[in-house]
C-alpha positions in Angstrom: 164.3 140.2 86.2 166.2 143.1 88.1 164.8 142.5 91.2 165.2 138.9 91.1 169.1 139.8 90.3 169.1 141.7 93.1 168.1 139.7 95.6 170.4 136.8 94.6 173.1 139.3 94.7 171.8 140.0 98.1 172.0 136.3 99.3 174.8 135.3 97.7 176.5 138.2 99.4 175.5 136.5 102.6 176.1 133.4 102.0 179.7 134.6 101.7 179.6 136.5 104.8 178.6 133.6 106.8 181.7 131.5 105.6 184.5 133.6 107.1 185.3 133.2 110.9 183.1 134.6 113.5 184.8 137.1 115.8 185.8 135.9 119.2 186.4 132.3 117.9 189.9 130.4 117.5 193.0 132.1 118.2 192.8 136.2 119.4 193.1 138.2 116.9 197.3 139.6 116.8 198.3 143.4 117.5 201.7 143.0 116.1 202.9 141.8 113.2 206.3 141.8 114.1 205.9 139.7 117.4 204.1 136.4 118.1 203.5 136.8 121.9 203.4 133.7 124.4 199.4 133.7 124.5 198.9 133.4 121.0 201.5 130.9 121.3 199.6 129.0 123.8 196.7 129.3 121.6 198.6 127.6 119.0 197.6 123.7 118.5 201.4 123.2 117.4 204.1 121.5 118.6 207.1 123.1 116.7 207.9 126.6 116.1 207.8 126.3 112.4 204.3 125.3 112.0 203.4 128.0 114.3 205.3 130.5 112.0 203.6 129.0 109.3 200.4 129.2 111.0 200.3 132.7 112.0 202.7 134.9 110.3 203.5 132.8 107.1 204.5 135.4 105.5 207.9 135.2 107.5 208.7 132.0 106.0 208.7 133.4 102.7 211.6 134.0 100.0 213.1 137.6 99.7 215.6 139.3 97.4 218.1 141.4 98.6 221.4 143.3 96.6 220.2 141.0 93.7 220.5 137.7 95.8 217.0 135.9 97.1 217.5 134.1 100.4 215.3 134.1 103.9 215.6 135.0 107.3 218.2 133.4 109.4 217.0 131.9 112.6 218.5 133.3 116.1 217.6 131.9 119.7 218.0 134.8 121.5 221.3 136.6 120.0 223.0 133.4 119.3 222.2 132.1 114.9 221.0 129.0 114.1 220.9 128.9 110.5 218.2 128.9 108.4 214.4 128.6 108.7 214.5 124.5 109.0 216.1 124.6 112.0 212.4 126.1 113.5 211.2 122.5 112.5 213.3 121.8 115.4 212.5 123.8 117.9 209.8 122.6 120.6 207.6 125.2 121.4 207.0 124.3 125.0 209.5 126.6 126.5 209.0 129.8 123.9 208.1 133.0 125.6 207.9 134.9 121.7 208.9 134.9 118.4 209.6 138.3 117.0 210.4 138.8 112.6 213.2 141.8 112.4 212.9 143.3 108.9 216.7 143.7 106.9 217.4 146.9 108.5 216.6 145.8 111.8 218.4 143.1 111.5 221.8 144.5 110.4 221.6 147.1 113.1 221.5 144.4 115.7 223.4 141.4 114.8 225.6 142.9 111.7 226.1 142.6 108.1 225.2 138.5 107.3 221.1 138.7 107.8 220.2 140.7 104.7 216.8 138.8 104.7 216.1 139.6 107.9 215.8 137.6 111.1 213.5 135.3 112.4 214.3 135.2 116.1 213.0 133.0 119.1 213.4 134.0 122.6 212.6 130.9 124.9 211.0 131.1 128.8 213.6 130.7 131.0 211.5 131.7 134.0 209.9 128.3 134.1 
């Protein structure tokens, strides 16, 4: 009976192997997590910026506390604030070159004191 055991152990081990995604297929595989670049923006079947978010980095999206408060990131377009993570529902991403996440810290240091959940900002193509 442990042989028999073993083997289904065996197969069922491969049988779980051969249900994740094959390298090489779908969208390339990211190097930062910090940055969506343009290409895997391209690769993206999305139209808005959120669901690409969503789709790739979803952890962005997510809830965090901060000085005892919970909130998330605030959206920028460049150095300019949007609001809040909605407003990437409304944002096209035709003309997007990347979408970088800046943790707390890095956030404060750049745009000040009101992004204590960090940023969420989108730099748009202007080079056509």
């Amino acid at each position: 009976m442990g042989g028999a055991r073993r083997w289904m152990t065996v197969v069922l081990m491969m049988i779980v192997a051969a249900c994740g995604p094959a390298r090489g297929e779908g969208i390339a595989p990211r190097g930062d997590a910090r940055l969506i670049s343009a290409e895997e923006i391209a690769q993206t079947p999305a139209t808005s910026v959120y669901e690409i978010v969503q789709r790739l980095r979803p952890a962005w999206l997510q809830q965090r506390a901060a000085q005892g408060a919970y909130g998330y990131p605030t959206v920028y377009m460049g150095s300019q604030a949007l609001g809040g993570v909605e407003r990437l529902r409304e944002m096209n991403s035709a003309n997007v070159a990347e979408i970088r996440y800046l943790d707390p810290v890095q956030a404060t240091s750049r745009f000040g004191r009101n992004v204590p959940f960090g940023v969420i900002q989108v730099v748009a193509d202007i080079g056509g």
